[in-house]
N, C-alpha and C positions, 0 to 999 in steps of 0.2 A: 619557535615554530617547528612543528616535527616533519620528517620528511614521508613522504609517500611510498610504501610499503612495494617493491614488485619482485615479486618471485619466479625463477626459471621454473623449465620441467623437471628439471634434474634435483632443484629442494622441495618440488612440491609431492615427485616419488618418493625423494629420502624420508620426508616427513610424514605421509602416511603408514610408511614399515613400521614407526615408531609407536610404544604404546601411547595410553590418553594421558595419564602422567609428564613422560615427556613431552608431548607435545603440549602443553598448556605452559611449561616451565619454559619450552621456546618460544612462547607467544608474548608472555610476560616481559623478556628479556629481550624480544624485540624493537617491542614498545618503546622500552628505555633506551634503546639505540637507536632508535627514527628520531629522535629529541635531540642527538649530540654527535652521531658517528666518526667525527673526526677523531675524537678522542680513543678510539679502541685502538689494538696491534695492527701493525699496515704488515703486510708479508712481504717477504725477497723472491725473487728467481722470475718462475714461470708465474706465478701468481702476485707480480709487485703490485698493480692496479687495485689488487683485494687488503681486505682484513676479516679480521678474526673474533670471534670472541667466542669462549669456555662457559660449559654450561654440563658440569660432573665430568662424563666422559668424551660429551661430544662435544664437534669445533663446527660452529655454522658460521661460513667463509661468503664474505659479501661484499659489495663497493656501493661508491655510493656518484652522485656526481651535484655538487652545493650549487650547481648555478640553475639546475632544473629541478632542486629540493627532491631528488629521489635516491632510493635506498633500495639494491639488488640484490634478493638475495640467490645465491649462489651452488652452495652444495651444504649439505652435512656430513662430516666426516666423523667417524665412531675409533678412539681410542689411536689417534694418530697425532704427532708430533708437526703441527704448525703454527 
């Protein structure tokens, strides 16, 4: 069962900067993370609630919460180590 897709304002700006390319290769890769999100990178520190997942150079940082089937996403980050 996949989970329902909801994006802040802060992915929904990152993601139009980005050309059409990239964004279709983030939309693909989303898809397959609404199906399973447990299994990705969970983050430390200030972002432990989140994870991560790679996509060339960017990191689109998300959470998720399994009891209401939904999937946050969060920021995109270009060329940074998380």
């Amino acid at each position: 069962m996949s989970y329902r897709i909801l994006p802040t304002k802060d992915f929904e700006k990152d993601f139009k900067k980005l050309n059409s390319e990239s964004q279709l290769r983030i939309k693909k890769k989303i898809e397959e993370v609404a199906e399973n999100p447990e299994r990705y990178k969970h983050l430390h520190y200030e972002f432990k609630s989140s994870c991560r997942i790679r996509i060339g150079k960017l990191r689109v940082i998300f959470s998720y919460d399994s009891k209401k089937q939904e999937l946050y996403l969060e920021k995109i980050v270009l060329g940074h180590k998380y």
